[in-house]
C-alpha positions in Angstrom: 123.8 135.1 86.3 124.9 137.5 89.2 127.7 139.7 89.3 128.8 141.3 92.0 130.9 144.1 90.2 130.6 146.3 87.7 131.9 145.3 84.3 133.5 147.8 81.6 133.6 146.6 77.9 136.9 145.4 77.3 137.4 148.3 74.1 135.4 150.8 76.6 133.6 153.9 74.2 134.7 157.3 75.9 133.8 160.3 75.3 135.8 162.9 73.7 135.7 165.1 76.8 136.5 162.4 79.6 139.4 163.0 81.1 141.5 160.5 83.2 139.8 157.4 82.3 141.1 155.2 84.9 140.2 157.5 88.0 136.7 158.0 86.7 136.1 154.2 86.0 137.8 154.0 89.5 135.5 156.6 90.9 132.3 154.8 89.2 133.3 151.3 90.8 133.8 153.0 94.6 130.0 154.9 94.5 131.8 158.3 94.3 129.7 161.1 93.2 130.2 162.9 89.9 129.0 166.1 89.1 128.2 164.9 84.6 129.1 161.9 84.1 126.5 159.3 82.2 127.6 155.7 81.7 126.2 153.7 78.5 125.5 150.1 80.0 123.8 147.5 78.3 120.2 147.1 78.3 117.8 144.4 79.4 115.1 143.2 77.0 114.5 144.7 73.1 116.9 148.2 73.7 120.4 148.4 73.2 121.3 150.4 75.4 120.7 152.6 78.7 121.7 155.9 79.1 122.3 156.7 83.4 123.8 159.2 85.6 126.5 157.4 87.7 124.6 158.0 90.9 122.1 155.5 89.8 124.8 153.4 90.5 124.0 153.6 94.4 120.7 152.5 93.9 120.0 149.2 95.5 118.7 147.4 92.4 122.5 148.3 90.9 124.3 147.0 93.6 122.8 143.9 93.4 122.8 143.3 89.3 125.8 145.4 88.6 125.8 147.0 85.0 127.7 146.0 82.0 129.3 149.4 81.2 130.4 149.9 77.5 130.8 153.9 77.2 131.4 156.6 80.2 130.6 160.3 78.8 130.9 163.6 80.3 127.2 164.9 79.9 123.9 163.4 78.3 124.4 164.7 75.1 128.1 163.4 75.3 126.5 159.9 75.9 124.1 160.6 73.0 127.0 160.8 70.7 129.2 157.5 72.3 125.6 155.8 71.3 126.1 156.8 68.0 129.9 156.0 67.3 128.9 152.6 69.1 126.1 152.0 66.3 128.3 153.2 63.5 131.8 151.3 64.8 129.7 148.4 64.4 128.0 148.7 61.2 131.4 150.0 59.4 132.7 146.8 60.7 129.9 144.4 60.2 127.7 146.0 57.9 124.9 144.8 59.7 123.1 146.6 62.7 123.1 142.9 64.8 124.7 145.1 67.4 123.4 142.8 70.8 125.7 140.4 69.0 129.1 142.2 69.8 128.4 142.4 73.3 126.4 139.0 74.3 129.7 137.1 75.4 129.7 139.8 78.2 126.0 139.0 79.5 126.6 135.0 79.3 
């Protein structure tokens, strides 16, 4: 299936240094360049995720299969960490590590 925007996770991970959520998921849809921020989109295949710098987004492969954001972080390591509370969210609440699970509704 094709999209032809970008689609954020409904309960969206965030970083605890992101400020202004809405103008950077604003400024991520609109191309705009940001100095550090990383997105955490879902990945294709056996991974989980994908780690990126937002100006990947320009890339023509992106802006024809739009990614499935599910965390925005301010720096790698930042992204790094949403990973992790992503993981551990999900097992506290599941107690299993089925984790494609949670977010397959938003690939279908």
């Amino acid at each position: 299936m094709m999209r032809n925007k970008i689609v954020f996770y409904k309960d969206l991970y965030i970083g605890a240094t992101v400020r202004d959520v809405k103008k950077t998921m604003h400024h991520i849809i609109k191309g705009k360049k940001m100095l550090n921020t990383y997105i955490i989109i879902l990945a294709n295949g056996t991974d989980l995720f994908e780690i990126m710098h937002t100006v990947l987004l320009n890339q023509t492969y992106y802006k024809q299969h739009p990614p499935i954001v599910v965390g925005i972080a301010n720096g790698y390591n930042e992204a790094i960490e949403v990973v992790r509370l992503i993981i551990e969210d999900y097992y506290k609440q599941t107690g299993n590590m089925d984790i494609k699970s949670l977010f397959q509704t938003l690939k279908d």
